[in-house]
N, C-alpha and C positions, 0 to 999 in steps of 0.2 A: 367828555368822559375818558380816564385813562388806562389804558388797558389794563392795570392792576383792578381796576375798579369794575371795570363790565361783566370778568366771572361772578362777582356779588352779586350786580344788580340783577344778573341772568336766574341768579338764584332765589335771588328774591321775586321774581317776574315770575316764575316756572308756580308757585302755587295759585295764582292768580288765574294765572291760562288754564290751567288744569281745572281750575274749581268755575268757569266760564266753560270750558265745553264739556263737562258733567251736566251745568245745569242746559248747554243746548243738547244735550243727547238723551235727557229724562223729559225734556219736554218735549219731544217729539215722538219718544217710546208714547208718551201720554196722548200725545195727538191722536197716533196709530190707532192705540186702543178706543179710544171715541169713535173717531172712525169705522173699526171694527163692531162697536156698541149700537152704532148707526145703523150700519148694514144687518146687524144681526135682530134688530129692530124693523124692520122689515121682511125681516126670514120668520121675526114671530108674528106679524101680521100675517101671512102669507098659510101660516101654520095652522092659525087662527080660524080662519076664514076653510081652509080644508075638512078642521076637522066641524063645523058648523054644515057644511054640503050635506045632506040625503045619500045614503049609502046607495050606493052602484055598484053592479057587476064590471068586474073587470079581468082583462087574461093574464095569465100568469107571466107573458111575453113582456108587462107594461112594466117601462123602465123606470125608477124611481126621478125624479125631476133634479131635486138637489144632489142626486152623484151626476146628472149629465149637462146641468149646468158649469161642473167644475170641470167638465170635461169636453165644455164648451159645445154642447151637442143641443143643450136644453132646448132654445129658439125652434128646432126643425123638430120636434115632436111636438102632436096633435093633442088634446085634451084626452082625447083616447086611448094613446100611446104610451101616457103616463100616470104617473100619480105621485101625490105629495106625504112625504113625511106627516102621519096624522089622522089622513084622510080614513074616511069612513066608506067600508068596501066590504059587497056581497060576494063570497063564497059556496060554490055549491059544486058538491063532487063528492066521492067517497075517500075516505080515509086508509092508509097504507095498512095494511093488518099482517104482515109480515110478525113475526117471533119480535124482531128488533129492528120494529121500523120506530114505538116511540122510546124517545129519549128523554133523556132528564139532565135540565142544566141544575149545577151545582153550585151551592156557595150562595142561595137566595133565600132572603128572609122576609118574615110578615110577620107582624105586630109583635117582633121581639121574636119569632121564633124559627130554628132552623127550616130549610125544603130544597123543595126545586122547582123549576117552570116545568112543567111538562109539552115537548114538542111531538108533534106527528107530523107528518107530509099529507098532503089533501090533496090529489090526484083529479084536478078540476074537469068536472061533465063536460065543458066546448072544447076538452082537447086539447088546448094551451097548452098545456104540462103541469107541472106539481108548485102548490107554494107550501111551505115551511109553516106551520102555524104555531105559536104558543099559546096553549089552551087554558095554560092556569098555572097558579102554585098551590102545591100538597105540600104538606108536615111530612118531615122525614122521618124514619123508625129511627129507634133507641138504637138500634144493631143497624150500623149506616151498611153493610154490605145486605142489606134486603129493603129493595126498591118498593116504592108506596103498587099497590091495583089499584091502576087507573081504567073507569068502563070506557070502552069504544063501541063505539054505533055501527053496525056492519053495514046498513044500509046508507042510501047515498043521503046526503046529510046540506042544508043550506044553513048557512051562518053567517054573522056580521062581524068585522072587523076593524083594527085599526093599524094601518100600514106604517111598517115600525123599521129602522136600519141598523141589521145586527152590528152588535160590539164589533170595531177594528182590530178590539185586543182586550184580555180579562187578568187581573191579577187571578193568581193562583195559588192551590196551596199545595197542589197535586204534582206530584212530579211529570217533567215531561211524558206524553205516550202514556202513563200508568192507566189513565181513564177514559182516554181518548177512542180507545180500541173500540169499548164496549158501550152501554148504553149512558153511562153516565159521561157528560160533554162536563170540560169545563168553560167553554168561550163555543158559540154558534161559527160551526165550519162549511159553508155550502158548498164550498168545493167538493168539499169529503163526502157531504152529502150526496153530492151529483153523482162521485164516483160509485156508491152502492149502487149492488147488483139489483136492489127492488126498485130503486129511481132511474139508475142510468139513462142520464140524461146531462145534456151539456148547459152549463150557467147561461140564463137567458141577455144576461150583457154580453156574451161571447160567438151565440149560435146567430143564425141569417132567421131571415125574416121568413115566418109560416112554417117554422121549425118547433115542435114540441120541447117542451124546457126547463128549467127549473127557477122558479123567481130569486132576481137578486134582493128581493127584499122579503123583512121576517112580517107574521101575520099576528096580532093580537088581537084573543079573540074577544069580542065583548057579550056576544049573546049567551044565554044563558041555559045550557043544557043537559039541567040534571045530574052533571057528572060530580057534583060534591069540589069542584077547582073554583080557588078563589081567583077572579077575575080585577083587582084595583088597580088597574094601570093608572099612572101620573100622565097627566097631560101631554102632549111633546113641548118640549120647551129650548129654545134657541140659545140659552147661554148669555143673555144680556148683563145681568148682574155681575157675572164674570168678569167681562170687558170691563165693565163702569169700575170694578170694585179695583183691577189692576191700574187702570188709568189714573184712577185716587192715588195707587202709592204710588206711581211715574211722579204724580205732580207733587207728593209730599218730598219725593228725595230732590225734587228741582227744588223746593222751597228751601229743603233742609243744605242744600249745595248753595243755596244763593244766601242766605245767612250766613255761611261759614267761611263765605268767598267775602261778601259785605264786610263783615268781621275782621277779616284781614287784611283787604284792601283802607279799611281805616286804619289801623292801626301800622300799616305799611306808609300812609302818607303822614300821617302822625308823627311816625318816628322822623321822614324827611324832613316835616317843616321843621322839629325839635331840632335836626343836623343843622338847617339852614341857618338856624338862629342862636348855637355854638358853638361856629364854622372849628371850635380850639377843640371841641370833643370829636370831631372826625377824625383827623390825624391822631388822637394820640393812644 
């Protein structure tokens, strides 16, 4: 081949390579996701199987299992120690009866119609420390600056639960800090939580061991106590569909790359044999 010739053919070569490692780089994004479908396949067995257990007491100290697996911790805690995403867990303690100890998350709805979860802090009878509870969703008023009455139980109070892991992060509609101050939350902050003056107390992922504390994890409540709060939490659910449903389009854009690669690559050698066979139409 003669050097006038090799910039073409490099140009003509250059779609080829390209449409060849498009389809090896969606087929592997596609692998990834299978993989990921797999695993998380397993996270919902696992979930499964949690939330089917007989409700147990447990301390507020007990570290969620899936943040300390990722944090490579999970192996060295005892069944004790922990608990999983799901699980089904006895509660017994009195409730924070501060002016504004509860709160209301914002921005939740049920069967079409506005509210909020209502949270309190449950101050557990062994001493533990406090966990976090969502007790339910209320309909919000017409006049959103006046918060639903919600009853609290002054006495010490035993309840069942389902061990839930707050949002990492909430769309918003609130401007930063506008709502955060007061009792309407937009996204669960247990830091912030930890810091008030009626909890103060340090995140139980961060305090030593036989330290009173505040659970890294949120509480939903499932028993049913009179308070008029709708309690229909979904399932926990790991995200499978997710995986599968991405990994479908990885493998459509490799199909759709390897068509279009196929498609050219014929018509690339097409044109060659055509060259080959009227050597008079190259030159002229």
């Amino acid at each position: 081949m003669s050097r006038a010739r090799f910039p073409a053919a490099l140009r003509m070569l250059t779609p080829l390579l390209a449409g060849l490692l498009v389809i090896a780089v969606t087929v592997m994004l596609g692998n990834w996701q299978v993989r990921r479908a797999q695993q998380k396949t397993a996270l919902q067995a696992v979930l499964d199987a949690a939330a089917q257990r007989p409700a147990e007491a447990v301390a507020a100290s007990a570290a969620l299992r899936e943040a300390a697996d990722k944090e490579g911790a999970g192996r060295d805690l005892s069944p004790a120690q922990a608990v999983e995403r799901g699980q089904r867990v006895l509660l017994k303690g009195k409730w924070l009866a501060s002016a504004t100890a509860t709160a209301f998350l914002d921005n939740r709805t049920h069967a079409g119609r506005a509210g909020y979860h209502v949270l309190t802090p449950l101050r557990l009878a062994d001493g533990s420390g406090v966990v976090l509870v969502n007790r339910g969703w209320v309909a919000a008023d017409a006049d959103r600056t006046v918060l639903p009455e919600v009853a609290l139980a002054p006495a010490q109070v035993t309840l069942e639960a389902r061990v839930h892991l707050p949002e990492a992060d909430a769309f918003t509609l609130a401007k930063a800090g506008q709502t955060e101050a007061g009792r309407v939350w937009q996204a669960v902050d247990l830091s912030r939580l930890a810091a008030r003056a009626d909890v103060s107390l340090p995140l139980c992922s961060t305090s030593g061991a036989g330290v009173a504390c505040l659970a890294s994890w949120l509480a939903l409540q499932t028993s049913d106590t009179t308070d008029g709060l709708v309690r229909d939490w979904p399932l926990p659910a790991a995200g499978i569909d997710r995986h599968r449903g991405y990994a479908f389009q990885w493998y459509c854009l490799a199909a759709l790359a390897a068509a279009l690669t196929a498609g050219y690559a014929w018509r690339l050698f097409s044109r060659r044999h055509h060259d080959d066979r009227n050597p008079r139409l190259v030159g002229s």
